[in-house]
KEPA-692475 format. One line per 10 residues: number of its first residue (from 1); their letters; for each residue x, y, z of N, C-alpha, C. Coordinates in steps of 0.1 Angstrom, whole numbers, always signed. Example, Ala and Ser with C-alpha at 12.3 -4.5 7.8 and 13.67 -1.06 7.14 Angstrom:
! KEPA-692475
1) as) +132/-57/+78/+123/-45/+78/+132/-33/+78 | +128/-22/+71/+137/-11/+71/+129/+0/+79
END
This chain:
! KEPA-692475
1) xxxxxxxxxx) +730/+745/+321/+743/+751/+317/+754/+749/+328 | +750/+754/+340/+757/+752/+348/+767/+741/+355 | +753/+723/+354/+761/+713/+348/+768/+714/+341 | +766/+713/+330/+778/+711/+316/+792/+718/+319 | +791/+729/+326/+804/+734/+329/+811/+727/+339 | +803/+723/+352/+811/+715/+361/+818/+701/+352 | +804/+698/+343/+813/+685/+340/+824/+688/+332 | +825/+701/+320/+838/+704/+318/+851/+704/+324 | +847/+709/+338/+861/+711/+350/+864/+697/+355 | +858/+683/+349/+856/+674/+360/+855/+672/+374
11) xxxxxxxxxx) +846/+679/+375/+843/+684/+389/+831/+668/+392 | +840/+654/+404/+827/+652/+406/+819/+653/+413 | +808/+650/+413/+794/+652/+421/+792/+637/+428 | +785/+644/+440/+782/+630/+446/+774/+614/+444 | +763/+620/+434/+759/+607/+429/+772/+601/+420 | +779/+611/+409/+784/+603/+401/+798/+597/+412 | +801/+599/+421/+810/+595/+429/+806/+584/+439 | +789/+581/+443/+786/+570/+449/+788/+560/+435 | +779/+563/+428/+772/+554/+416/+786/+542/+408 | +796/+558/+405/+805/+555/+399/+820/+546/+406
21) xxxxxxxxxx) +819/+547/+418/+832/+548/+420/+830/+541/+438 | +824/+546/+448/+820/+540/+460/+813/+524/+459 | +805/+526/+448/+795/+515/+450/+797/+501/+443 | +813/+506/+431/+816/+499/+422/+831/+493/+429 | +838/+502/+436/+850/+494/+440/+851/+493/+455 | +838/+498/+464/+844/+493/+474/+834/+482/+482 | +837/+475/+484/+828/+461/+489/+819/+465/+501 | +815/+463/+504/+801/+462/+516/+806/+458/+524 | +814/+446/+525/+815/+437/+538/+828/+443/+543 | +838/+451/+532/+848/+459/+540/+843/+471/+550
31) xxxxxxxxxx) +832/+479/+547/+830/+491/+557/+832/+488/+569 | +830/+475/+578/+834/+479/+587/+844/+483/+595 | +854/+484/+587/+868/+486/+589/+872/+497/+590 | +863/+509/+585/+864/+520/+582/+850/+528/+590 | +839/+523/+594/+828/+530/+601/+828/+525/+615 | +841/+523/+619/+839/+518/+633/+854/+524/+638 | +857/+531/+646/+873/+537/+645/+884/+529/+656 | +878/+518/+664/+884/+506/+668/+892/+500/+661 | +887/+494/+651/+885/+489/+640/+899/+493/+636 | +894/+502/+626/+905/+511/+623/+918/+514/+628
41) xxxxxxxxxx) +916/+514/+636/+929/+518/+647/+939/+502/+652 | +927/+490/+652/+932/+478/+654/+943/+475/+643 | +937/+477/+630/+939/+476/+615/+951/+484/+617 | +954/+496/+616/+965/+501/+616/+977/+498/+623 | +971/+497/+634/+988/+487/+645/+990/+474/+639 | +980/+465/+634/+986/+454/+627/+996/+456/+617 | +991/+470/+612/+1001/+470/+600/+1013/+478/+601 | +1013/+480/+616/+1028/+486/+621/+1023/+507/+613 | +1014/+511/+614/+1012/+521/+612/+1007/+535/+625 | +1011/+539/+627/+1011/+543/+639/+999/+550/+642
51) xxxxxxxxxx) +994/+552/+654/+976/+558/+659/+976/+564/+671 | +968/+575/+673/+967/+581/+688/+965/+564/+696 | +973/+567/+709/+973/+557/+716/+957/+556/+725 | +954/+546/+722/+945/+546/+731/+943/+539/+745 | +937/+549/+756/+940/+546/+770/+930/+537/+772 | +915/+540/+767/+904/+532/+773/+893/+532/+765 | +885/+519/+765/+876/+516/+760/+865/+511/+768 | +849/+525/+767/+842/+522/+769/+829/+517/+763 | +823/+503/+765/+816/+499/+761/+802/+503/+763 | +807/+501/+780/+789/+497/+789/+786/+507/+799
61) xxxxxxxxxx) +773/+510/+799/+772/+526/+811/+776/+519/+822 | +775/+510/+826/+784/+513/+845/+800/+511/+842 | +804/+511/+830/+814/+512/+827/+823/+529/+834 | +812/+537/+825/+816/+553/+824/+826/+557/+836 | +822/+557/+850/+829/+564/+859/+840/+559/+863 | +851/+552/+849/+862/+548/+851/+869/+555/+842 | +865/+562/+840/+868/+573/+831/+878/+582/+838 | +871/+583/+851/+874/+594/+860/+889/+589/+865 | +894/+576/+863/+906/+573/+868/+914/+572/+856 | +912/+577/+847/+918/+576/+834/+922/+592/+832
71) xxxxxxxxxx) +914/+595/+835/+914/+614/+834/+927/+617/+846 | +923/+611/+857/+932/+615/+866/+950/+611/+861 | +949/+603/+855/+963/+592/+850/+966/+606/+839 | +962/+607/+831/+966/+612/+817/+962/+629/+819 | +948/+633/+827/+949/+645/+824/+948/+653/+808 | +952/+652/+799/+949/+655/+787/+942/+645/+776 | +935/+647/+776/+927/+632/+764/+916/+636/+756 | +910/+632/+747/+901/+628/+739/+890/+619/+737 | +879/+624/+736/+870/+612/+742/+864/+612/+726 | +858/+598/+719/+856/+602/+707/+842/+590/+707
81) xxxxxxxxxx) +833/+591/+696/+825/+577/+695/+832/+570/+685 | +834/+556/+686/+834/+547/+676/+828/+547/+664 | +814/+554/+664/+806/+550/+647/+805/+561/+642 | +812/+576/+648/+805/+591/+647/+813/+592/+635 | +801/+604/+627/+808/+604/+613/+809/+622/+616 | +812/+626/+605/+816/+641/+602/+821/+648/+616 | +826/+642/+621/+832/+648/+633/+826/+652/+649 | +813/+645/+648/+804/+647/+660/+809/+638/+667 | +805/+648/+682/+806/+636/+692/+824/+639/+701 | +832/+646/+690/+845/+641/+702/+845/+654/+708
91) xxxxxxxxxx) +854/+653/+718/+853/+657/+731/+869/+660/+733 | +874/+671/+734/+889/+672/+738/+893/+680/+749 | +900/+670/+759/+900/+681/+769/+914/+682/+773 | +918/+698/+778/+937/+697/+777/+938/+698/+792 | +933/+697/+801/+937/+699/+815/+925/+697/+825 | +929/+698/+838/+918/+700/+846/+921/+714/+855 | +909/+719/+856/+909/+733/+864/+898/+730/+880 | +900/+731/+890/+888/+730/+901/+881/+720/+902 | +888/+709/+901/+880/+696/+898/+866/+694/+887 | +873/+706/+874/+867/+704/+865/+876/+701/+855
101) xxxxxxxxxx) +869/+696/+843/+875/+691/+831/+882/+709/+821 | +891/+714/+812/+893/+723/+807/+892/+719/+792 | +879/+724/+786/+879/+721/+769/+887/+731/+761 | +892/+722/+748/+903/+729/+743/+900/+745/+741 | +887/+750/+741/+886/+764/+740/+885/+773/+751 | +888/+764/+763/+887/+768/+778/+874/+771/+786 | +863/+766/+777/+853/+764/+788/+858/+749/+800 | +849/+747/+805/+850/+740/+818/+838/+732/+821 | +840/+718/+823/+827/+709/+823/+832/+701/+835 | +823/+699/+842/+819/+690/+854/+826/+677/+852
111) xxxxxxxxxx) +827/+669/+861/+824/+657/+864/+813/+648/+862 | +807/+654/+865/+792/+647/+862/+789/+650/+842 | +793/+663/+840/+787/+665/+826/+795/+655/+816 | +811/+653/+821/+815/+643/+815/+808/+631/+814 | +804/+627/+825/+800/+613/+827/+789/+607/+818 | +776/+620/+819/+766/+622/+810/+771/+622/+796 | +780/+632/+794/+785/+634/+774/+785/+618/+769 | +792/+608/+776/+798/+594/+769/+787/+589/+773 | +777/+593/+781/+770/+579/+782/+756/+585/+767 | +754/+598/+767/+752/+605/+754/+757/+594/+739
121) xxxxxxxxxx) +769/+594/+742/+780/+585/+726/+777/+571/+731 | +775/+560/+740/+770/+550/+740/+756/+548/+731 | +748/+557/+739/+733/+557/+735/+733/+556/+717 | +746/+560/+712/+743/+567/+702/+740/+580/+697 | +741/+589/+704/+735/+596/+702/+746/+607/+686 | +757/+601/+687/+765/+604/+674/+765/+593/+665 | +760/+583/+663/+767/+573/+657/+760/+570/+646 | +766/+567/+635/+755/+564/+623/+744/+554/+620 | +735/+561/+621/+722/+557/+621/+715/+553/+635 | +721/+565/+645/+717/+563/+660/+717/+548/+665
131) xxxxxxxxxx) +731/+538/+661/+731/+526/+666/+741/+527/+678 | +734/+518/+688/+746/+515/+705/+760/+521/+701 | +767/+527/+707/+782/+525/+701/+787/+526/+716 | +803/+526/+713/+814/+528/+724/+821/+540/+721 | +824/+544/+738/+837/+554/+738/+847/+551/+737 | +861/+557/+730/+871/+558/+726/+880/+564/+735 | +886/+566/+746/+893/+574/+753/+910/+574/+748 | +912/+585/+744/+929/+585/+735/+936/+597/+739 | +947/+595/+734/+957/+604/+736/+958/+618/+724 | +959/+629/+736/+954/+641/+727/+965/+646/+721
141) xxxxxxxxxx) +966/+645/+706/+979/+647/+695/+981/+665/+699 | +996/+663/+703/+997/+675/+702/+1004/+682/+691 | +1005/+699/+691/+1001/+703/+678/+1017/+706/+674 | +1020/+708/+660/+1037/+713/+656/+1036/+724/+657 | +1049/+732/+657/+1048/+744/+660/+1046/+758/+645 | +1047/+747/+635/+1045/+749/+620/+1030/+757/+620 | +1017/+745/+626/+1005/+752/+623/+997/+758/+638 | +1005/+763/+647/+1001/+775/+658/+991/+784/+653 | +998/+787/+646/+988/+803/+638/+978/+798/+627 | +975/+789/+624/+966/+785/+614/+958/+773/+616
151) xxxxxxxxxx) +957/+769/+629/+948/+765/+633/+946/+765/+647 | +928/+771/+649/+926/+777/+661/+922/+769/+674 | +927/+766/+680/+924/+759/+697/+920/+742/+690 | +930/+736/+679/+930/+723/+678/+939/+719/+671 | +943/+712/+664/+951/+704/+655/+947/+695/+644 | +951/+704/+631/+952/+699/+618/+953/+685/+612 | +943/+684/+604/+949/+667/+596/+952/+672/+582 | +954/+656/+578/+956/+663/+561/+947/+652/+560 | +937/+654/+550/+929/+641/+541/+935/+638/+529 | +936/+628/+522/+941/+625/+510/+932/+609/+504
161) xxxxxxxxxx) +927/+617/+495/+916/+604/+490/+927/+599/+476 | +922/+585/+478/+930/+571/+473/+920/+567/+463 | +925/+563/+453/+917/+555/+446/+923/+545/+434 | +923/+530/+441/+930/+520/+436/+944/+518/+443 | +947/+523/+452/+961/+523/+460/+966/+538/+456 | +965/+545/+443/+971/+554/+440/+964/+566/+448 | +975/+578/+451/+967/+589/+460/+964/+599/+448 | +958/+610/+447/+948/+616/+435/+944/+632/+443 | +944/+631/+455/+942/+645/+458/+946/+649/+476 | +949/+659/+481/+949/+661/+495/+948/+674/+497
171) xxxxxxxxxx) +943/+678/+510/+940/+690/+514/+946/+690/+530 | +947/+701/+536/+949/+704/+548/+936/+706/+559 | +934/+703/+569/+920/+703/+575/+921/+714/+587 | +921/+732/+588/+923/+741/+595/+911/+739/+608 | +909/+743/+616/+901/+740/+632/+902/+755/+631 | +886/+761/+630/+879/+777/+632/+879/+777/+641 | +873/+788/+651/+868/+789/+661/+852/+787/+658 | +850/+787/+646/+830/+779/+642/+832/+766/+645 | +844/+758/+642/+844/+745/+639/+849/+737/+658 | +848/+746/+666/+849/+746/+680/+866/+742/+681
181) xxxxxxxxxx) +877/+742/+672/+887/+727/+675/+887/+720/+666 | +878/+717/+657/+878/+706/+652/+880/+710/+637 | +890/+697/+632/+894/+699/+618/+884/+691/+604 | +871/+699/+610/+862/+694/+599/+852/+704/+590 | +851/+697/+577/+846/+710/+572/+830/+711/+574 | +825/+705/+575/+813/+704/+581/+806/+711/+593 | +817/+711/+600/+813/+721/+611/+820/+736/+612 | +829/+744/+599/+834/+750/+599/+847/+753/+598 | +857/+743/+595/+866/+741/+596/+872/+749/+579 | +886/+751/+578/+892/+754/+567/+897/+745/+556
191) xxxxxxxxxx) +895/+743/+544/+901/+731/+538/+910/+739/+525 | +924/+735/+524/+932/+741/+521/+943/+731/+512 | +938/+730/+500/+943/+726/+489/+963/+722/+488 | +967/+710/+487/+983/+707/+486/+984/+706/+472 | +996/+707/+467/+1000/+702/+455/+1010/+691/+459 | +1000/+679/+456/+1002/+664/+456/+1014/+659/+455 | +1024/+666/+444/+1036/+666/+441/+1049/+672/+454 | +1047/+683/+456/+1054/+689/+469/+1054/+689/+479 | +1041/+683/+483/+1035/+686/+495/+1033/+702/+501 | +1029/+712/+492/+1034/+725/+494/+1014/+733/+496
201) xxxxxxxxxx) +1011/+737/+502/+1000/+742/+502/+993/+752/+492 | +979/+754/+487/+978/+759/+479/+964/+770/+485 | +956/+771/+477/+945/+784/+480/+935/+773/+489 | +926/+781/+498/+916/+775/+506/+903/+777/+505 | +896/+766/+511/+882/+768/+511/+876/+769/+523 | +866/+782/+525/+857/+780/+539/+840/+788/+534 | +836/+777/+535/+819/+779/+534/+816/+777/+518 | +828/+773/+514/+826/+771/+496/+831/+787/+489 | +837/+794/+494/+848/+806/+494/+863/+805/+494 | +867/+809/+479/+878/+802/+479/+892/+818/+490
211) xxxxxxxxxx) +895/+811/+499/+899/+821/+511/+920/+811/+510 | +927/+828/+516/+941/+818/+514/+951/+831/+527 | +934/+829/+539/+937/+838/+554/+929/+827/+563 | +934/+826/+575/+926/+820/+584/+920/+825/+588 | +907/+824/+586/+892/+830/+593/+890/+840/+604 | +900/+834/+616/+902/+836/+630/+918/+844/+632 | +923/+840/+627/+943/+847/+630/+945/+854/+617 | +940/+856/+613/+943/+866/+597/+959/+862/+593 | +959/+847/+594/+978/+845/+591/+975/+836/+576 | +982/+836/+568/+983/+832/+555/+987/+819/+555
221) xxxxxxxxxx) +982/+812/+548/+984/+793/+550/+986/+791/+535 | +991/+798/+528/+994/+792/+512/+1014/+789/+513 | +1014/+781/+501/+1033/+780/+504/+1037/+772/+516 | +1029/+764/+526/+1036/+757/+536/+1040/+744/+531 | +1054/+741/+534/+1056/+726/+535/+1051/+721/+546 | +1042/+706/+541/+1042/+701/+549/+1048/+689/+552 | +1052/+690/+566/+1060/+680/+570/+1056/+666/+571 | +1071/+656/+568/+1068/+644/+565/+1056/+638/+552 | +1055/+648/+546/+1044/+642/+531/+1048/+634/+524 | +1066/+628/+523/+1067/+617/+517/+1058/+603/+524
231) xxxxxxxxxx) +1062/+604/+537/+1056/+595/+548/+1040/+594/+550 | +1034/+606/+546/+1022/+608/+548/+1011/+597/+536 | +1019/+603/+525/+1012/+594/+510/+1016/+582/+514 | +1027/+578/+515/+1030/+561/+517/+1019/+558/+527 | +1019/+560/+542/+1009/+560/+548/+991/+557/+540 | +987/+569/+536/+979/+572/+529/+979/+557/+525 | +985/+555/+510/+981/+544/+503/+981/+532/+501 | +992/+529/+516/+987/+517/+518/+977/+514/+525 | +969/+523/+528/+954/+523/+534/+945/+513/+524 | +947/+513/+512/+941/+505/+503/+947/+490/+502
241) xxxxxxxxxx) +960/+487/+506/+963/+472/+507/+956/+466/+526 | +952/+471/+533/+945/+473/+544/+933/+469/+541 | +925/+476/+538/+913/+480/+535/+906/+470/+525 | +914/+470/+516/+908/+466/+506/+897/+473/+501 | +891/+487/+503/+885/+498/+497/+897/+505/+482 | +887/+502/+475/+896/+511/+466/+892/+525/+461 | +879/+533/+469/+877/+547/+465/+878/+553/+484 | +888/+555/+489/+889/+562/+504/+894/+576/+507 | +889/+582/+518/+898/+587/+520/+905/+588/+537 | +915/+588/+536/+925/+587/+547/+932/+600/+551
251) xxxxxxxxxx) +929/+599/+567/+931/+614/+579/+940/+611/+580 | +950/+619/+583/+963/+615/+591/+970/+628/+596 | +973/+629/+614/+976/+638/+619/+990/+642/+622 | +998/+651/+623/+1008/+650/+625/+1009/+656/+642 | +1016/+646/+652/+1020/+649/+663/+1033/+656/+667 | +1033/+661/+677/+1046/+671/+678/+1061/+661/+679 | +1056/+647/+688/+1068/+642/+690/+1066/+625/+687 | +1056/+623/+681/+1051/+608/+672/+1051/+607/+655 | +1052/+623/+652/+1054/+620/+638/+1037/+617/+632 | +1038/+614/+618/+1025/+615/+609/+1020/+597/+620
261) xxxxxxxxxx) +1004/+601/+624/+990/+586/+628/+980/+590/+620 | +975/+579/+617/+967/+573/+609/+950/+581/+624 | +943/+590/+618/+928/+591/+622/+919/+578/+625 | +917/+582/+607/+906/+575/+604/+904/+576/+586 | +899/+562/+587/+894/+559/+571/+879/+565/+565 | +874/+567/+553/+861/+571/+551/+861/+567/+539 | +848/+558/+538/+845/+551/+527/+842/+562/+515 | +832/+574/+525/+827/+582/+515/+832/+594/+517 | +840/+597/+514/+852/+614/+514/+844/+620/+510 | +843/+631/+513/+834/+646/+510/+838/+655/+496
271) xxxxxxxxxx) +838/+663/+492/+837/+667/+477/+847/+678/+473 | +846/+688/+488/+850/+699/+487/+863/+701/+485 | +871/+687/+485/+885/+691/+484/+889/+694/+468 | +880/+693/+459/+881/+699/+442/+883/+711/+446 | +871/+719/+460/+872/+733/+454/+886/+741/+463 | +889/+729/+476/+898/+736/+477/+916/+732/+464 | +914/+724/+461/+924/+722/+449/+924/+730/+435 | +910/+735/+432/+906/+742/+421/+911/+733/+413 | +907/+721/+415/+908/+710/+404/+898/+698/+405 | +891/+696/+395/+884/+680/+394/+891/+668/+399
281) xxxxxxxxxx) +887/+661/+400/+889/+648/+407/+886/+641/+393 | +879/+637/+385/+873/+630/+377/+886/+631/+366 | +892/+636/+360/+906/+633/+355/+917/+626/+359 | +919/+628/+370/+923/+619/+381/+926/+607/+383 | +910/+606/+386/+905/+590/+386/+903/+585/+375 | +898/+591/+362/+901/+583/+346/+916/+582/+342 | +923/+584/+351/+941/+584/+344/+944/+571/+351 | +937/+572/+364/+945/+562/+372/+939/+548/+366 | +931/+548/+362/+918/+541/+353/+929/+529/+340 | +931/+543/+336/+938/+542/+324/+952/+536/+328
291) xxxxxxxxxx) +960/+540/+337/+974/+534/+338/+977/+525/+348 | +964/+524/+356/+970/+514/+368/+972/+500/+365 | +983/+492/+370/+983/+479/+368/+983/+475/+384 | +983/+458/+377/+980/+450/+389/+994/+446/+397 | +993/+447/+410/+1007/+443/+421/+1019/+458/+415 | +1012/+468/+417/+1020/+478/+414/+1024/+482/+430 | +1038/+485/+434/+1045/+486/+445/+1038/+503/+451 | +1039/+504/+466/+1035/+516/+468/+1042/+524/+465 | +1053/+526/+463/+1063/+535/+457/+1058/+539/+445 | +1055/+531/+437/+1052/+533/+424/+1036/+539/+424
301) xxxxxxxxxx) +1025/+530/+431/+1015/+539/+433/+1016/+557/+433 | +1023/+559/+442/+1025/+569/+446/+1030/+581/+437 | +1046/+577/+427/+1048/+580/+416/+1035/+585/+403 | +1028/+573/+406/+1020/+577/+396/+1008/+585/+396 | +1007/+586/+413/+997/+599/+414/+1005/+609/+411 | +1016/+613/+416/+1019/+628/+415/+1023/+633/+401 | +1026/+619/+391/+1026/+621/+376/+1011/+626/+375 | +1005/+623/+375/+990/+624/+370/+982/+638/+378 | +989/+641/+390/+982/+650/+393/+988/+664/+387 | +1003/+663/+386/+1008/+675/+378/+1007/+674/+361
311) xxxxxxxxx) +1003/+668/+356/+995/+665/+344/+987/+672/+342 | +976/+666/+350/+958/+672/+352/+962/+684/+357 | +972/+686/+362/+972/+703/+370/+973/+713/+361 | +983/+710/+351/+987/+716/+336/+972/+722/+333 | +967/+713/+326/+958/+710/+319/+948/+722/+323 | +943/+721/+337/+927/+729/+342/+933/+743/+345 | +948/+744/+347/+957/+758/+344/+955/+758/+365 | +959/+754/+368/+964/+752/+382/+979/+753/+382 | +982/+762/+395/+997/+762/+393/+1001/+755/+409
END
């Protein structure tokens, strides 16, 4: 019973979203463009798309304790793995206190504990499928003064999954104080439904609870414009002339004085943004099915999501 109703709401499900749609349009030999965040980041400055800057790249353990002169240069940074998925692994630090490191929630880590954490993210010890990886040492996005209150001791992305160039859905990514900082739902983070059309926020999800208070600041996150969303979807969708993945989804942060960068790509986007949308994805994706043509401009991509998503929105009685 309970199936048959999801599938009423077009709600999809993960197999039918590997089976259907991951496995069918996005190539194999593309992933690594997207499971490596170098990569990524390379990809995106080729295409004149802008990315936290990155200070340093560590490969090799006797590499590590150059770190320490990078820390000293910048003082605020980000340490992240290359192959880490759901958000493991990064490391944000806003200052130093006593010849120690200051984490965004204001504990305090060593010298030494740093050294150990990345040589940790070498080993692998975040990386998919526990293979060797590298550190990423970057510049820590700072936050607008928009989401202060609604997100706790980190800085918000927006996700927006693509499919065929056209964008189809986005959400806001809140940082709990469960989620340590971090704007992921996996570790606790808030996911907070846009209307694709306005860029205007809508009700939220935390723990699969549809919630529209921050967890931690009791401050209300429905009704926000968010800034730069024309720029953000354009961004977004040309993620697919890039990529050449045609089922993604694409992070993108907004900085206080850089404007909307490009995160990171994901072959396989997570699910929950239906429930924070209180809308299926699978209408969506059969519309874009149905109207997309070939050598369609991003502009027009774009058009034709937000046709399709205020459509579908009608329809499942979403306002």
């Amino acid at each position: 019973m309970w199936f048959k109703q999801l599938r009423c709401s077009g709600i999809l499900g993960i197999n039918q979203r590997n089976a259907d749609y991951t496995l069918r349009v996005n190539p194999r030999k593309f992933y690594l463009l997207v499971d490596d965040k170098l990569f990524t980041k390379q990809l995106a400055i080729k295409n004149g798309i802008k990315v936290p800057q990155l200070y340093q790249l560590i490969k090799y353990h006797h590499e590590i304790p150059t770190i320490l002169n990078t820390a000293d240069k910048y003082k605020k940074f980000v340490v992240k793995p290359a192959k880490g998925c759901a958000g493991e692994g990064i490391l944000v630090i806003v200052g130093q206190k006593r010849e120690n490191f200051e984490k965004a929630n204001g504990q305090l880590i060593s010298s030494g504990d740093l050294l150990h954490y990345i040589s940790g993210i070498l080993s692998g010890l975040y990386s998919l499928g526990g293979q060797d990886d590298h550190a990423l040492v970057e510049y820590k996005v700072e936050n607008l003064p928009i989401f202060d209150q609604i997100a706790y001791q980190g800085v918000p992305d927006i996700r927006i999954i693509i499919y065929l160039g056209v964008p189809v859905m986005a959400m806001l990514r809140l940082p709990t104080k469960e989620s340590k900082g971090k704007a992921n739902l996996h570790q606790g983070a808030v996911g907070v439904g846009i209307d694709l059309v306005t860029g205007i926020t809508l009700q939220g999800v935390y723990h699969d609870r549809i919630v529209r208070y921050h967890p931690d600041t009791a401050t209300p996150f429905t009704k926000i414009l968010i800034p730069f969303w024309e720029e953000i979807l354009w961004i977004a969708s040309k993620a697919y002339d890039m990529t050449k993945l045609g089922y993604i989804g694409v992070d993108v942060v907004i900085d206080r004085d850089n404007g909307p960068m490009v995160l990171e790509f994901n072959a396989r986007p997570g699910l929950s943004i239906q429930i924070a949308n209180q809308c299926g994805l699978i209408p969506r994706l059969e519309a874009v099915e149905q109207h997309y043509k070939e050598g369609l401009k991003i502009e027009e991509r774009i058009l034709l999501g937000k046709k399709i998503a205020e459509l579908t929105s009608k329809k499942q009685g979403n306002n």
